[in-house]
C-alpha positions as CSV (number, residue, x, y, z in Angstrom):
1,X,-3.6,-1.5,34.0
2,X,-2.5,2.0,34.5
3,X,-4.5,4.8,32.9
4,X,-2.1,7.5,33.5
5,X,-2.3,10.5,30.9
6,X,1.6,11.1,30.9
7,X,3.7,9.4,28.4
8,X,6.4,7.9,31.0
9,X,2.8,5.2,32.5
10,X,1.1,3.5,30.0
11,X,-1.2,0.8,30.0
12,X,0.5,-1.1,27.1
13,X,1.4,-4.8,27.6
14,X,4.9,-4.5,26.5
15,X,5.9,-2.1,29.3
16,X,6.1,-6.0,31.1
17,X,8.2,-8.0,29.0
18,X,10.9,-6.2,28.1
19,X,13.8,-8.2,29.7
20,X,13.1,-12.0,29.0
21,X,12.6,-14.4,25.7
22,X,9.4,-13.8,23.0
23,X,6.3,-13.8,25.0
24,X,3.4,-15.4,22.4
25,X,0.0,-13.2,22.3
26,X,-2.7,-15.0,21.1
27,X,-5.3,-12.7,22.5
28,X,-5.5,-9.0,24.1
29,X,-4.1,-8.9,27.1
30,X,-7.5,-7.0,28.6
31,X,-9.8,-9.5,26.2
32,X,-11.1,-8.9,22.6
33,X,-13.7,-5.8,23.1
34,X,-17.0,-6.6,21.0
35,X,-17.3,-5.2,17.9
36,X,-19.3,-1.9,18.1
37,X,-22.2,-2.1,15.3
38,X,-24.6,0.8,16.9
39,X,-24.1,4.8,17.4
40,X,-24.6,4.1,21.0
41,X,-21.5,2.0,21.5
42,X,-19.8,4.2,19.1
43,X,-20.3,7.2,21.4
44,X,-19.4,5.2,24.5
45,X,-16.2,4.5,22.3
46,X,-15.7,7.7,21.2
47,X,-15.9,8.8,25.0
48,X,-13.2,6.3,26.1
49,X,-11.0,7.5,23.5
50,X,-11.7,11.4,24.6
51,X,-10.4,10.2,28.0
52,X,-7.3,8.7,27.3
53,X,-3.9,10.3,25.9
54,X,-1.4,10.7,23.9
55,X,-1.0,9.2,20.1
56,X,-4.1,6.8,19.0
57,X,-3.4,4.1,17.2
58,X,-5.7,2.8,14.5
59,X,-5.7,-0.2,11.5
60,X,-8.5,-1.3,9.3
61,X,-9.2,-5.2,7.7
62,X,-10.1,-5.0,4.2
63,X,-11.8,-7.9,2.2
64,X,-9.0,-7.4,-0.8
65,X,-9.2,-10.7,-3.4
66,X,-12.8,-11.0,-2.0
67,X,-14.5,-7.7,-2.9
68,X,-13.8,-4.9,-5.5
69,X,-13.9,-2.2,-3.2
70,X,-11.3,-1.6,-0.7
71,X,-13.4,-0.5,1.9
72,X,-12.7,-0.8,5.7
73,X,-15.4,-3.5,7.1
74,X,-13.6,-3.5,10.3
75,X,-11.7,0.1,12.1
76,X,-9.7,-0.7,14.9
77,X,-9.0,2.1,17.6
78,X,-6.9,2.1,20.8
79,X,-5.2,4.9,23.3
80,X,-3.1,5.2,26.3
81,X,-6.2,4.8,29.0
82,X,-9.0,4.0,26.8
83,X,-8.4,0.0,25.3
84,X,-9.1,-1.0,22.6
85,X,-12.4,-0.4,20.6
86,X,-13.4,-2.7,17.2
87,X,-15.7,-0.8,15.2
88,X,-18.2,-1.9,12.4
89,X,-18.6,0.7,9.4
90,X,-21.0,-1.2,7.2
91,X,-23.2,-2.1,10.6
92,X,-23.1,2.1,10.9
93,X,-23.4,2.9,7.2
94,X,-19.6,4.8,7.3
95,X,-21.6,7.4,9.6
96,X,-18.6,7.7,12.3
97,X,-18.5,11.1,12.8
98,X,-17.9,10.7,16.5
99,X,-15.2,8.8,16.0
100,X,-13.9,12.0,13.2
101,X,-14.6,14.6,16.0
102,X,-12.2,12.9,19.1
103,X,-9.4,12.2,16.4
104,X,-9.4,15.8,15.2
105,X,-6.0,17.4,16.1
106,X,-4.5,13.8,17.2
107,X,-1.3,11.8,15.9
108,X,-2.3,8.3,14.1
109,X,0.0,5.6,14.6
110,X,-0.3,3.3,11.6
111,X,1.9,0.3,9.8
112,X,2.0,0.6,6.5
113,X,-0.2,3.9,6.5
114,X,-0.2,4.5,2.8
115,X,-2.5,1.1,2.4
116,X,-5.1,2.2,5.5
117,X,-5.5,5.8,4.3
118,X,-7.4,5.5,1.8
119,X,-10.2,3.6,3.2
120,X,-10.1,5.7,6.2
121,X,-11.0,8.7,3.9
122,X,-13.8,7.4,2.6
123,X,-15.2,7.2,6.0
124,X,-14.2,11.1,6.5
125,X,-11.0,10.3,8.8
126,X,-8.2,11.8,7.7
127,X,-4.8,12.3,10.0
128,X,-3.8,15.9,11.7
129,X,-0.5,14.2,12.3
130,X,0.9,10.8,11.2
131,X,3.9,8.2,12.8
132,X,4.0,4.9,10.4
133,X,5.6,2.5,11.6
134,X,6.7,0.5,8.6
135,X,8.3,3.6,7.1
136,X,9.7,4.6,10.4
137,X,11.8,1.2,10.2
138,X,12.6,1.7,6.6
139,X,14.7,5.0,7.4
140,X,15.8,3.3,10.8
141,X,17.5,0.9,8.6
142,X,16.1,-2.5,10.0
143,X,16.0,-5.3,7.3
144,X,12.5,-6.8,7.8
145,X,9.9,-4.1,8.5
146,X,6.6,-6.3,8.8
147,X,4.9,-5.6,12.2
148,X,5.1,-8.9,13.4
149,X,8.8,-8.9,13.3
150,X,9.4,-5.9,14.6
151,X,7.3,-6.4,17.7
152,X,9.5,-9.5,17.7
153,X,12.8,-7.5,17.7
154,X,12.1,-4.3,19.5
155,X,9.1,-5.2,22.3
156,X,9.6,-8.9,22.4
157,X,6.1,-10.4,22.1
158,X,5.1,-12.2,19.0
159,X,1.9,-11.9,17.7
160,X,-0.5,-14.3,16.1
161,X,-0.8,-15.0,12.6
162,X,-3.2,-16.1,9.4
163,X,-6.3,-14.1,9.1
164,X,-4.9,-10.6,7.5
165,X,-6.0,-12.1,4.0
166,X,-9.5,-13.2,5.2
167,X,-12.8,-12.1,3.6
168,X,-13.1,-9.2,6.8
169,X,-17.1,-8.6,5.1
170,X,-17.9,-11.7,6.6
171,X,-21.1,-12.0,9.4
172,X,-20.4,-12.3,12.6
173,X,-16.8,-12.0,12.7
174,X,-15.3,-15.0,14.0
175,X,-13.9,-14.7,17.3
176,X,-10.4,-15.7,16.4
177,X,-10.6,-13.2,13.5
178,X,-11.0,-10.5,16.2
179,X,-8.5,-11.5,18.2
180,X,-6.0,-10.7,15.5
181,X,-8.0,-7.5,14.6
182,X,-7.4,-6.1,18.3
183,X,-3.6,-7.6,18.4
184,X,-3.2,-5.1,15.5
185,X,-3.0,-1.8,17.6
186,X,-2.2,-4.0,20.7
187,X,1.3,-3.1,20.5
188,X,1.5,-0.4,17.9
189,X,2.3,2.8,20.5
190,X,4.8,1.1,22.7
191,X,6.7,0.2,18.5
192,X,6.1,3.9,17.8
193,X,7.7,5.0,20.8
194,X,11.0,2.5,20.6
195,X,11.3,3.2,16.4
196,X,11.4,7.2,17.5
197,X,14.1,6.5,20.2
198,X,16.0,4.9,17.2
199,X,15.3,7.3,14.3
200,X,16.1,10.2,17.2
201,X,19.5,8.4,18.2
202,X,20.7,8.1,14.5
203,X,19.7,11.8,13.9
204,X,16.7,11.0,11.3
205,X,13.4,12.1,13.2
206,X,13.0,15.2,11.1
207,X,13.3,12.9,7.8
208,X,11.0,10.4,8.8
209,X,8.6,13.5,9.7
210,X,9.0,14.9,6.2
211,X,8.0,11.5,4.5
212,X,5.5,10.9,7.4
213,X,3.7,14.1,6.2
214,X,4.2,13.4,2.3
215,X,2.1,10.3,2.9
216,X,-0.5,11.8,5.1
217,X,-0.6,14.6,2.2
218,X,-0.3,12.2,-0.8
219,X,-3.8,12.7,-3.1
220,X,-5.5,9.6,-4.4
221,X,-3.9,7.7,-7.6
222,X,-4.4,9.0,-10.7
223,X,-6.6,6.7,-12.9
224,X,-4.5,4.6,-15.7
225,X,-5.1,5.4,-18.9
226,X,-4.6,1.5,-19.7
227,X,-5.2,-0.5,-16.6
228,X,-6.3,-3.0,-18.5
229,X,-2.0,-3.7,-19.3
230,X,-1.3,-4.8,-16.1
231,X,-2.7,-8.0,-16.4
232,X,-0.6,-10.4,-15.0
233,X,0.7,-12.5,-18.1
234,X,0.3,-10.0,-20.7
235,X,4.2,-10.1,-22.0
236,X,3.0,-13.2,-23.7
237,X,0.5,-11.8,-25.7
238,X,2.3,-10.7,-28.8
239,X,0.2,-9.6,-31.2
240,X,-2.3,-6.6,-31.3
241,X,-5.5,-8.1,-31.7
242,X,-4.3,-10.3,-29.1
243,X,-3.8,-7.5,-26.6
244,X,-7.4,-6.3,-27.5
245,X,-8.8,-9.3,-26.7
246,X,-7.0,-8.6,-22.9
247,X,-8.9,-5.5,-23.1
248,X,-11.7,-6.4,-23.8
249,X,-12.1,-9.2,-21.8
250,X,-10.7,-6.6,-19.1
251,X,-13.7,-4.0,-19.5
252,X,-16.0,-6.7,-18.9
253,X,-14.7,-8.4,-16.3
254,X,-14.2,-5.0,-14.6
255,X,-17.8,-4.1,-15.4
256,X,-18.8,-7.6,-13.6
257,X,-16.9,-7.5,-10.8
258,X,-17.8,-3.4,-10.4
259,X,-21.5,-4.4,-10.6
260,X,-21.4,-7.6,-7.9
261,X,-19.0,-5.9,-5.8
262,X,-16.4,-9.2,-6.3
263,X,-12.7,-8.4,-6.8
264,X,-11.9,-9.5,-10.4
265,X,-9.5,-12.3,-10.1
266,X,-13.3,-14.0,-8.9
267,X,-15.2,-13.5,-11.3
268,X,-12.3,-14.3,-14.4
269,X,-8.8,-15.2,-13.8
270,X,-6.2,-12.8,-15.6
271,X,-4.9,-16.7,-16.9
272,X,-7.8,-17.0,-19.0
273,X,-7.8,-14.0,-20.2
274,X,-4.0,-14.3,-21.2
275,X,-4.9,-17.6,-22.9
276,X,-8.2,-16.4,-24.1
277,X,-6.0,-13.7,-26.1
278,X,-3.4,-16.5,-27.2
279,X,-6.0,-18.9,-28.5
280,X,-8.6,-16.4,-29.8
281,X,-11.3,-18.8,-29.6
282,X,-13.7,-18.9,-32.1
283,X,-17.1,-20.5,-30.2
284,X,-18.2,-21.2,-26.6
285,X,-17.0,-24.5,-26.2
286,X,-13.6,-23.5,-27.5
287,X,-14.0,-20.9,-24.6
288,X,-14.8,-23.0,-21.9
289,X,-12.0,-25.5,-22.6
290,X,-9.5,-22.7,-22.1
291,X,-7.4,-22.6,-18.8
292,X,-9.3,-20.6,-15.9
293,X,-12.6,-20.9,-18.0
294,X,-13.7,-23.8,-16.2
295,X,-15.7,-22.4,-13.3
296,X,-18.9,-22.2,-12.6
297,X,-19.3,-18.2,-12.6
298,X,-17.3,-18.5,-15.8
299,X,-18.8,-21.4,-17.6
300,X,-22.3,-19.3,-17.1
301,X,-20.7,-16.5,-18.9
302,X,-18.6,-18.2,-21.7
303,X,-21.4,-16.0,-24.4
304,X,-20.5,-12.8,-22.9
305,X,-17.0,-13.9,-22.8
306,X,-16.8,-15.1,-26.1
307,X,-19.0,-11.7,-27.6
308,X,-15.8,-10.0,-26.2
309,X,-13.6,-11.6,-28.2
310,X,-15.5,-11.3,-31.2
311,X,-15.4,-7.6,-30.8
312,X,-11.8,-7.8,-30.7
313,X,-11.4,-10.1,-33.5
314,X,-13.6,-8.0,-35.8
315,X,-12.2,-4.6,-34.8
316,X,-10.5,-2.4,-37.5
317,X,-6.9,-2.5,-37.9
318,X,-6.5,1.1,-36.5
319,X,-9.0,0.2,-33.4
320,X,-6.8,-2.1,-32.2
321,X,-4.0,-1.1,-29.0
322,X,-0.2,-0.6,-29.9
323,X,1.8,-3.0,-28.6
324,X,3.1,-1.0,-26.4
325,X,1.4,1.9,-24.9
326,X,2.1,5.6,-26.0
327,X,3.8,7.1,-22.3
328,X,6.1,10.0,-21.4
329,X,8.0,7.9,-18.7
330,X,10.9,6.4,-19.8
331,X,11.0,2.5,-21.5
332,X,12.5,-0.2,-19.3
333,X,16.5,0.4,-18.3
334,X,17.2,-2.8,-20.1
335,X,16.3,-0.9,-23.5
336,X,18.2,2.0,-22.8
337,X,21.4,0.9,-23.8
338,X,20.5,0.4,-27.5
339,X,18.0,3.8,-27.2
340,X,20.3,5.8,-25.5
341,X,23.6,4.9,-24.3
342,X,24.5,8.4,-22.8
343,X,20.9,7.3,-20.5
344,X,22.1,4.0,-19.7
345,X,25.7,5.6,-18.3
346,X,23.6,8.0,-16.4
347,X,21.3,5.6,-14.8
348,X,24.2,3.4,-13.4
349,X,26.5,6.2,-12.1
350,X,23.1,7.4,-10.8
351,X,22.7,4.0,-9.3
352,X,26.1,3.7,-7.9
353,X,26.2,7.1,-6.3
354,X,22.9,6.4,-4.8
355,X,23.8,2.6,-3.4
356,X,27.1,4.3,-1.8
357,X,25.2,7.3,-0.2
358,X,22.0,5.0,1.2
359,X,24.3,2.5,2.7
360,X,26.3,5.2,4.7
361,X,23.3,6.2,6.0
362,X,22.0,2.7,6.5
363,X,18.5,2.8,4.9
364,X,17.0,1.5,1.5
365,X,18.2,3.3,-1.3
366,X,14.3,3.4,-2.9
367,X,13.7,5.0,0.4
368,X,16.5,7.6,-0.5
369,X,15.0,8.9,-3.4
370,X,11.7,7.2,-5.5
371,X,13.3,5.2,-8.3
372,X,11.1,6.6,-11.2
373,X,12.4,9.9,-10.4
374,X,15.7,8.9,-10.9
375,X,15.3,7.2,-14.0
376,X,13.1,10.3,-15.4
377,X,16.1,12.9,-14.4
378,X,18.6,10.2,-16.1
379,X,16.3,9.7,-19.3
380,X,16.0,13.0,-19.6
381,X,18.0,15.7,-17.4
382,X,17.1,19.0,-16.4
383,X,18.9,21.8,-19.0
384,X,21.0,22.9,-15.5
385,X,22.7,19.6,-14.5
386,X,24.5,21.7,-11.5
387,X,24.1,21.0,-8.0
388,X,21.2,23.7,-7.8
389,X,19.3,22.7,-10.9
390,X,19.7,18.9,-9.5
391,X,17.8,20.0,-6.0
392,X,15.0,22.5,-8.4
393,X,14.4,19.4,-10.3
394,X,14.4,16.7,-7.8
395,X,12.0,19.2,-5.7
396,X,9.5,19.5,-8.7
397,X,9.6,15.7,-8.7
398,X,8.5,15.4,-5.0
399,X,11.4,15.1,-3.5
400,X,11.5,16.1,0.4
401,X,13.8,18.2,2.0
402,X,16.3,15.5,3.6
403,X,16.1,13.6,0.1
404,X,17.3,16.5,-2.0
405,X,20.3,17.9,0.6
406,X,21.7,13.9,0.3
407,X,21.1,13.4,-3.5
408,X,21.4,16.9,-5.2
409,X,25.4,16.1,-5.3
410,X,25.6,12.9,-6.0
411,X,22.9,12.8,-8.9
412,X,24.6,16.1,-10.3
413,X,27.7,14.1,-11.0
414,X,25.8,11.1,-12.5
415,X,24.2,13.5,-14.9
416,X,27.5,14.9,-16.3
417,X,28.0,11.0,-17.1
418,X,28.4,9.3,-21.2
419,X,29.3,6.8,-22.2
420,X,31.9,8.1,-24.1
């Protein structure tokens, strides 16, 4: 393996395979490094790293539908001349700042950046520069942007499968585990490089840099006033006091599954709460005959369930929650045409103009320009629908600077639409 520190030499496995059929990779092609639990290796790591050149490219496993946090329990790291390096987090109590101090000033190369972020920053790593690969295909225009197919369609090799929705805060790491930790970066520089040949041949480097930055840039969510609403189900509950029985049955489930560090689906389905809210039961054995009450964790609990829902069967008329929450943003589209008609012609020229101008230009047209801006210009336009209040208020929506210059035009004309 070469450890050149130019960009025409690498030591990356596709470099060989480029001219015959799918090559399957089960393993690294230099081995699956051990995982580094101990500031020692993580200096020797850090070190490697230092030495090598060029983009590094980085991923993290998660333990989502297992634990409520979404921390990283596993940070994989490689570089042109350096391999690849597994490191443990939780072994080194998030204190990597080694690893912060040799990534200062470097380009990360992540898939799907926006979801690896996050817990990167809570162990104090945060990007100089960014390349994602995901959203590099989006604007490319290829239909199926999951790694696995793209390594498929641009490098050739096909990777292995079936552990990305494993429980990563498991100890020891199974070995097969690893192997499609490592595979994770194993090919992510050589895909960087062939989706900026593309995006640099079709003339859109400088937009995928603009939305490359926007996610590196991007603060955390916001908190939802009503998170509770998003329980899957809920457009069955009909009633108010039904909908506060979701809540509270919400609250403490959330407070549960905060408290034992157990991602909430675990510790109550949202199906008993939806037929918990439905049903309104009245004692614990009406509880625990409900659907989704009949676990173990959840038969223990059927009194703190069931004090819940007395709480919400009790509460004063003016306690309860509206049945549907009080917002800015716009209602559904499919309401608009009785609410507003002049909207509704707005939102589908808006979505004809749109469809025309992102398949000219052969990417996704929610890649064009974020749907809920759209729908908030069309619900409610700016006071200068011209081209040049179009691009102010597209701008002061987050917009970028290739967005805007394709969809000031085009959305200026929708917003002259009624449907009259």
């Amino acid at each position: 393996m070469s450890t050149a520190k130019d960009d025409t030499v690498t030591d990356d496995p596709a470099d060989t395979a480029r001219s015959g059929g799918l090559t399957a990779l089960t393993e690294p092609a230099e081995g699956t490094p051990p995982v580094i639990e101990d500031r020692a290796g993580l200096q020797r790591a850090c070190d490697a790293v230092a030495a090598g050149s060029g983009p590094v490219a980085i991923d993290t496993e998660r333990a989502s539908g297992y634990r409520y946090w979404q921390r990283a329990y596993l940070v994989q790291v490689r570089r042109h001349g350096s391999g690849t390096h597994l490191i443990d987090p939780v072994a080194l109590d998030g204190a990597l700042e080694p690893l912060a101090t040799v990534l200062a000033g470097t380009e990360w190369v992540l898939h799907a950046a926006s979801q690896d972020l996050p817990c990167l920053a809570e162990l104090d790593l945060h990007p100089a520069a960014l390349f994602d690969t995901e959203l590099a295909a989006r604007l490319a225009g290829f239909p199926r942007v999951g790694l696995g197919t793209l390594v498929e369609q641009l490098l050739g090799f096909q990777l292995a499968k079936g552990h990305g929705a494993a429980d990563w805060s498991t100890r020891p790491l199974p070995r097969a585990w690893l192997n499609y930790a490592a595979l994770d970066v194993e090919l992510l520089l050589p895909l960087r490089r062939s989706l900026a040949e593309v995006l640099s041949r079709d003339g859109k480097m400088v937009w995928a840099e603009e939305e490359f930055d926007a996610v590196r840039q991007a603060p955390p969510a916001a908190p939802r006033s009503e998170p509770w609403r998003r329980t899957s189900g809920i457009h069955k509950v009909r009633t108010r006091r039904g909908l506060a029985v979701v809540r509270e049955l919400w609250n403490a489930r959330d407070a549960q599954a905060r408290k034992r560090d157990r991602a909430p689906g675990r510790v109550l389905p949202d199906k008993a709460i939806i037929a918990a809210a439905q049903a309104i039961p009245g004692s614990v054995e009406e509880v625990v005959a409900l659907p989704g009450f009949g676990g173990q964790h959840q038969r223990r609990h059927a009194g703190t369930w069931l004090r819940r829902i007395n709480v919400a069967r009790t509460s004063g008329e003016h306690e309860l929650p509206l049945l549907t929450r009080n917002s800015s943003d716009p209602p559904p589209p499919n309401k608009w045409g009785d609410r507003d008609p002049d909207a509704a012609a707005r939102l589908t020229a808006a979505r004809a103009a749109l469809t025309e101008v992102a398949e000219r230009h052969e990417l996704p047209v929610e890649n064009l320009v974020q749907p809920d801006l759209v729908r908030k210009l069309c619900w409610e336009p700016p006071a200068d629908i011209g081209m040049d209040g179009t691009a102010t208020a597209l701008r002061a929506g987050g917009a970028r600077p290739w967005q805007v210059s394709l969809t000031a035009e085009p959305l200026s004309r929708s917003l002259g639409t009624s449907a009259t």
